[in-house]
ROVEX-84825 format. One line per field, with one value per residue (C-alpha): x, y, z; residue in one letter; residue number from 1. Coordinates in steps of 0.001 Angstrom, whole numbers. Example, Ala and Ser with C-alpha at 12.3 -4.5 7.8 and 13.67 -1.06 7.14 Angstrom:
BEGIN
px <- 12300;13670 $
py <- -4500;-1060 $
pz <- 7800;7140 $
residuo <- a;s $
num <- 1;2 $
END
This chain:
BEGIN
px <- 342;-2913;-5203;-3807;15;305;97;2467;4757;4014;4193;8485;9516;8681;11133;11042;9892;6425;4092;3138;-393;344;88;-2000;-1107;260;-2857;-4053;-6184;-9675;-13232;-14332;-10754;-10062;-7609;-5968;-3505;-1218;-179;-1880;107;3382;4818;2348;5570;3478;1539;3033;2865;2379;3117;3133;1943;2154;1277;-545;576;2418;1237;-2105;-5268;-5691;-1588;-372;3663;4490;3158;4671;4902;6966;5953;8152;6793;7578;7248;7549;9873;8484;12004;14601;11785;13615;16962;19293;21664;20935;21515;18776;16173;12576;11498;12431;11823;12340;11104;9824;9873;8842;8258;6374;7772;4256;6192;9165;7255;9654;8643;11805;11472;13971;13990;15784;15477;17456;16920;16212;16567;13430;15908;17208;19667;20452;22410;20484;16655;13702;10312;8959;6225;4790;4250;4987;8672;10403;13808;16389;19576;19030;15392;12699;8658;7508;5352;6703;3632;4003;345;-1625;637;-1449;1874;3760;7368;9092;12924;13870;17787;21125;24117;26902;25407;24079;20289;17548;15655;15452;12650;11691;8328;5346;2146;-285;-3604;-6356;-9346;-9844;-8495;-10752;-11593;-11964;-14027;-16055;-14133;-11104;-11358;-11112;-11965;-10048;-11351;-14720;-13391;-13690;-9366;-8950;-8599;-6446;-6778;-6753;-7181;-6321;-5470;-6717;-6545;-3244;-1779;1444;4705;7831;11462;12966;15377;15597;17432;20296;17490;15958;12414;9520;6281;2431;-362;-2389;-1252;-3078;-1511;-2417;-1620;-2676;-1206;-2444;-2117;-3355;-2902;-5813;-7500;-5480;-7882;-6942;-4046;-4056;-6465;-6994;-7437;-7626;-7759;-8290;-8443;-11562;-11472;-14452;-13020;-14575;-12334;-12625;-11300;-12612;-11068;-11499;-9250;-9463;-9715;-7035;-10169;-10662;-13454;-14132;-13623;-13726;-14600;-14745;-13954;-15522;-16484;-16164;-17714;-16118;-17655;-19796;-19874;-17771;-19764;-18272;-19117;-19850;-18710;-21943;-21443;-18408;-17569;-14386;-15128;-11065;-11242;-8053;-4378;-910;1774;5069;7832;10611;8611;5898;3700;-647;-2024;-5428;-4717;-8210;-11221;-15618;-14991;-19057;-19626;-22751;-20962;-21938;-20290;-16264;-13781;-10086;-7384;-3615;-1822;1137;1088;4643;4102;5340;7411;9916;10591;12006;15291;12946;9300;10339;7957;6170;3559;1857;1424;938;-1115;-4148;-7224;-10776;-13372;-17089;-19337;-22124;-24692;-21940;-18987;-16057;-14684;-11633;-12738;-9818;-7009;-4812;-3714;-4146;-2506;-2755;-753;-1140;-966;2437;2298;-229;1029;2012;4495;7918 $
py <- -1152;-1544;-3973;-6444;-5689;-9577;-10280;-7953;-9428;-12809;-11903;-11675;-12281;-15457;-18288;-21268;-22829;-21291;-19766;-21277;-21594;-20776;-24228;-25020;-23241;-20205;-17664;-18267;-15563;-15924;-14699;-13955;-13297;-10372;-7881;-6724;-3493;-3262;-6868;-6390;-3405;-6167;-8371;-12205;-14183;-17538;-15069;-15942;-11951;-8618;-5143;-1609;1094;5088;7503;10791;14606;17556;21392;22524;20945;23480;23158;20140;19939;16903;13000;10220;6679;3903;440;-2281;-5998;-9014;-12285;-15835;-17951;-21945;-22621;-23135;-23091;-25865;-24530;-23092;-21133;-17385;-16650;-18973;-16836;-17801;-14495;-11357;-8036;-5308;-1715;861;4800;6726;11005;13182;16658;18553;21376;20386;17360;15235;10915;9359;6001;3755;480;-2431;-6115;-8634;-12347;-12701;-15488;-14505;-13870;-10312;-8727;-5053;-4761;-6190;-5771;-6983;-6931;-6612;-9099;-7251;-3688;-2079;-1739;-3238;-1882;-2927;-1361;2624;2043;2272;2117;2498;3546;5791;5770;2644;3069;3571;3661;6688;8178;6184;7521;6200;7143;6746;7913;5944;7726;8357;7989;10133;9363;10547;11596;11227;11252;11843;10873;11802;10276;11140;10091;11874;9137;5613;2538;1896;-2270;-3179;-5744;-7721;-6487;-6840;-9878;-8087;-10815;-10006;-13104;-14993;-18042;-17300;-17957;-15340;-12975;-10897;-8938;-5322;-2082;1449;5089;7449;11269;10950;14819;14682;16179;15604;16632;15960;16337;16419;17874;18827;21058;20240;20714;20385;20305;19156;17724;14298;10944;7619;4334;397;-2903;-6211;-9543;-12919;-16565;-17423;-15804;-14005;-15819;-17235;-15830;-12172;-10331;-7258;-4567;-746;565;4045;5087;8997;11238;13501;17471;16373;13964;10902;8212;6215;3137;1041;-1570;-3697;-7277;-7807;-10593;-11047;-9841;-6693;-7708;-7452;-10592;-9093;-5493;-3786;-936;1316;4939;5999;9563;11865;9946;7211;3737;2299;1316;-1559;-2027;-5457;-6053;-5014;-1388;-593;-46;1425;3122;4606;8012;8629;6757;7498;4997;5029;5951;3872;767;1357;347;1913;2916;4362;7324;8481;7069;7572;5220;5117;3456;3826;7356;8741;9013;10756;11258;10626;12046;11478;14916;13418;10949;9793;8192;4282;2423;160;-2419;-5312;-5105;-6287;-7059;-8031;-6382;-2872;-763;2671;4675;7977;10957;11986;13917;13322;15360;15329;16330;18573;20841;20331;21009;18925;20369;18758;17140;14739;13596;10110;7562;5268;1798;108;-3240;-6118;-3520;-4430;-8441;-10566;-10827;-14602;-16732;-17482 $
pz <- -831;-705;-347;-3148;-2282;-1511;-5730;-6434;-4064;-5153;-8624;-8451;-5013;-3735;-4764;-6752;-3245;-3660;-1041;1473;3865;7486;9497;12481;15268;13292;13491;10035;8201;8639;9645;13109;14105;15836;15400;18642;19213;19576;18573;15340;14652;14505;12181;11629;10580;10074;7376;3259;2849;4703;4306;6080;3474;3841;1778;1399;623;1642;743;681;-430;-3197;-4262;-2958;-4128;-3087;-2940;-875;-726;1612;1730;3961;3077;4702;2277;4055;1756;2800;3037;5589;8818;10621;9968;12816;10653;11290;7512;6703;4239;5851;4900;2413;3194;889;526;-1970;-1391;-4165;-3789;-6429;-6887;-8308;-8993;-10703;-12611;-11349;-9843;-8154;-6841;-3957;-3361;-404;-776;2013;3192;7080;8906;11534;13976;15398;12754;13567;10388;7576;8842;11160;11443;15199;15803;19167;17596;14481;14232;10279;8896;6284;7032;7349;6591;9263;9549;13204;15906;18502;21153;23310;24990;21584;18550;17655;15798;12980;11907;8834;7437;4278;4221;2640;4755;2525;-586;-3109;-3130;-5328;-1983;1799;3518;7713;8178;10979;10923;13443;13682;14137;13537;14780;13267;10093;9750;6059;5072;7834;10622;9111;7392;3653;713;-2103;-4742;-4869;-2709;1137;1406;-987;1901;4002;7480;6603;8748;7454;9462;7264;7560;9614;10143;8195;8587;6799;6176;2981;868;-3112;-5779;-3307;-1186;2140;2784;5353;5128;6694;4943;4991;5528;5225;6652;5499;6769;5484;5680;4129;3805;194;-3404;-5349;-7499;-10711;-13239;-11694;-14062;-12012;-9895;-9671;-6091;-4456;-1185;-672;2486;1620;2745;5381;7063;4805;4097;920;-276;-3714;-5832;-8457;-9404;-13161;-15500;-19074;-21097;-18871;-16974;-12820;-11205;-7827;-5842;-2805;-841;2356;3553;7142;7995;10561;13710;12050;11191;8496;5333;3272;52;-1411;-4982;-6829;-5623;-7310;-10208;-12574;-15756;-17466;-18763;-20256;-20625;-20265;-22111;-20064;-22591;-20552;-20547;-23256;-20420;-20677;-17583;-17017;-15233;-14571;-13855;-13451;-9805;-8730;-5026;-2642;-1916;-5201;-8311;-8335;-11004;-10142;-11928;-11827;-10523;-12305;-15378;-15139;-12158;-12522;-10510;-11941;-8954;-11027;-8896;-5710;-6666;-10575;-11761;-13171;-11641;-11403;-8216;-7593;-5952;-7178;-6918;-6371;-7611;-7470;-10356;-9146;-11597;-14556;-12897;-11181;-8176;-5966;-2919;-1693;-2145;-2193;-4075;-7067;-7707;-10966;-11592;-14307;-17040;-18161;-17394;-15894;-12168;-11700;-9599;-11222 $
residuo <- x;x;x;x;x;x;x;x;x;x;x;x;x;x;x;x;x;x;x;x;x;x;x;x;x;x;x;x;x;x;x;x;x;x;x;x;x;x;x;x;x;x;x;x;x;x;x;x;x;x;x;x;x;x;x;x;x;x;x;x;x;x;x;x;x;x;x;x;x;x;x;x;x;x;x;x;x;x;x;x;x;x;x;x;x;x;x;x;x;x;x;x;x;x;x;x;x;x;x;x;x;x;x;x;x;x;x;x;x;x;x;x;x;x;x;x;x;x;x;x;x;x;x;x;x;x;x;x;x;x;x;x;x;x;x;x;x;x;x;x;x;x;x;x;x;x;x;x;x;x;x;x;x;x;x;x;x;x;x;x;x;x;x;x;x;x;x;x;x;x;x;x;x;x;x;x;x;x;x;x;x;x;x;x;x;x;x;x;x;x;x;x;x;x;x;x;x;x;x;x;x;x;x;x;x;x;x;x;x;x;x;x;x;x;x;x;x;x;x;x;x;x;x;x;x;x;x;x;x;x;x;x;x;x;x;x;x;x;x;x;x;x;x;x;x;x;x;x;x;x;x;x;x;x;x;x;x;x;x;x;x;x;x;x;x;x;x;x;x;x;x;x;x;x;x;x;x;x;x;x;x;x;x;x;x;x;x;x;x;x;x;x;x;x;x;x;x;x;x;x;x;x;x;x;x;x;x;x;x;x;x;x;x;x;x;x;x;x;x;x;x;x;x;x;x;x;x;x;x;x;x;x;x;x;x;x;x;x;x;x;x;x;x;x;x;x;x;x;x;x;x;x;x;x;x;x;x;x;x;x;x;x;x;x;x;x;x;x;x;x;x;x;x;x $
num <- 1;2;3;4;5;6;7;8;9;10;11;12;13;14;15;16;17;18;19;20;21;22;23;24;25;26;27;28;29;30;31;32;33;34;35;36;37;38;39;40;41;42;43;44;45;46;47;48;49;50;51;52;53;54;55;56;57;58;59;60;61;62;63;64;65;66;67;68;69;70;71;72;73;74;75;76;77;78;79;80;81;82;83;84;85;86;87;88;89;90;91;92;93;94;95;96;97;98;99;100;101;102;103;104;105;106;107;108;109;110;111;112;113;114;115;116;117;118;119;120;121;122;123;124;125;126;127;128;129;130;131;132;133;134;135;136;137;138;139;140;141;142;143;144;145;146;147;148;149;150;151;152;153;154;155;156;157;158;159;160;161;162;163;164;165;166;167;168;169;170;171;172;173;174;175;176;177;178;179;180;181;182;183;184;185;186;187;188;189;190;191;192;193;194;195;196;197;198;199;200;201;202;203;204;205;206;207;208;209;210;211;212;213;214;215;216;217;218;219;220;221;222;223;224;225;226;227;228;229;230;231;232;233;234;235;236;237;238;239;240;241;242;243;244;245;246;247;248;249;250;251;252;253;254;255;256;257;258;259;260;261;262;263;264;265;266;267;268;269;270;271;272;273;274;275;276;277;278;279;280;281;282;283;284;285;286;287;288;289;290;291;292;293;294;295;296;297;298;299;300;301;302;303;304;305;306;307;308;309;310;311;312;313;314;315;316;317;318;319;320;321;322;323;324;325;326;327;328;329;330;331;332;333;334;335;336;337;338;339;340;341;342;343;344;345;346;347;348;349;350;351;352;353;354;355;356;357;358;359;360;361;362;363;364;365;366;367;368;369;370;371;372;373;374 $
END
């Protein structure tokens, strides 16, 4: 999910066995390392946490309808490495799918959770360690082109059961891989192992088939993908972060976010821009900064969101706003915890007026509970 998926995972996933730091000899996170495709594009089992993160929108950029969102993570338990049993949990994967229905008002929300041993396991799930390839059960994320991975399919579907949503999923890219960070060495806390590697695909062409409500649909629009994986938590004063990442009409690709502090206050920020055929610009954490506009309070949970926000980076000063309020995930049956997700627009404010100019997402977690270990 972003680039701070790792606490939410960590917040109600890992067990009473802790994370772990990948050993010598396991390709641990760190500066100066190189990512290489399509290896990189594969599972890093000696990593505590990674995930695979799609989302984007389907319609057009004046009337988008709907908003997607699949996320496969793969969390390294500490336990059971030396063990031979097959059924041994070394790592969890689970899965959220959410889809936003502009039109109807409507936010459902899926979610998968199984032990795996490391091993092969058709049935339950697996996470391919030479390209991009992770499923639980009927649930896929992978990348069809063996040369360059350049397109990135993902199913969401439950045979015989009576689903909120399914869910057939093409990414195609259209832009080079974008390296957060230094190269794709992304710090995420003021200590140098607060850190993940991170690389995004934004403005991916989308296409979809899906079905809701009992009706099947398909329909194009833009896609951005993420993948990060990491060896260490955030930093224990952090409670929570805000992050966006939005596909802009012009081909710009922006991603800012913030880590916060109990009392409200940035511990940590970052982000990028990458221009249609230029360089990407990372932003250090003086350069962005958060400023909420307006709340929504969940009525299920009682939960308060910010669900816009004044987000000013070196390329300028945007508004984002929520397309949908009710847009919160309740994944305490696999992550244990609450967060909000959901599309949303950017607009810039030029001689007194806001126009929209892009489109993505917006994560907000540590709103409900301070994101901690159990």
């Amino acid at each position: 999910m972003s680039p701070l998926r790792r606490a939410l995972l960590l917040a109600g996933l890992v067990t009473a066995g802790g994370v772990r730091a990948a050993t010598p000899g396991e390709d641990p996170v760190r500066r100066g390392r190189a990512l290489v495709f399509p290896r990189d594009h594969g599972a890093h089992l000696g990593s505590s946490i990674e995930w695979w993160y799609a989302t984007g929108w389907l319609g057009s950029e004046a009337a988008p309808r709907w908003g997607f969102q699949v996320t496969f993570f793969l969390s390294r338990t500490g336990l059971a490495q030396g063990h031979p049993s097959r059924f041994a949990a070394r790592h969890l994967l689970f899965a959220h799918a959410a889809l936003t229905d502009l039109q109807s008002k409507t936010h459902r929300h899926l979610q998968r959770i199984t032990r795996w041993s490391g091993r092969d396991d058709a049935a339950a799930g697996r996470a391919d360690t030479a390209q991009a390839d992770v499923h639980l059960g009927p649930w896929r994320l992978w990348r069809e082109d063996a040369v360059d991975g350049s397109t990135v399919r993902a199913v969401i579907t439950t045979p015989g059961t009576a689903a909120d949503f399914e869910l057939d999923l093409e990414l195609q890219r259209t832009q080079p891989v974008l390296l957060q960070g230094d190269a794709g060495f992304s710090r995420k806390g003021p200590q140098e192992a607060q850190a993940s590697h991170y690389y995004s695909e934004p403005q991916m062409a989308a296409r979809a088939r899906l079905v809701a409500g009992g009706q099947t649909h398909e329909a194009s629009g833009r896609g951005w993908l993420d993948h990060e994986w990491s060896d260490a938590l955030m930093d224990p004063q952090a409670v929570g972060w805000d992050w966006i990442g939005i596909n802009l009409f012009d081909g710009t690709a922006l991603t800012a976010f913030q880590l916060r502090r109990a009392d409200g206050s940035v511990l940590w920020a970052g982000g990028s821009q990458r221009a249609p055929g230029a360089a990407t610009r990372a932003f250090a954490p003086s350069e962005v900064r958060f400023t909420a506009l307006r709340h929504w309070s969940s009525p299920a949970t009682g939960t308060r969101y910010p669900v816009a926000w004044v987000v000013e980076t070196p390329l300028g000063r945007h508004e984002v706003h929520s397309l949908l309020d009710a847009q919160e995930l309740d994944s305490r049956a696999s992550a244990g915890t609450l967060y909000w997700e959901g599309l949303s627009e950017l607009r810039e404010l030029r001689d007194g007026q806001a126009r929209r100019v892009g489109l993505g997402y917006l994560e907000l977690t540590g709103y409900g509970q301070k994101l901690q270990l159990s």
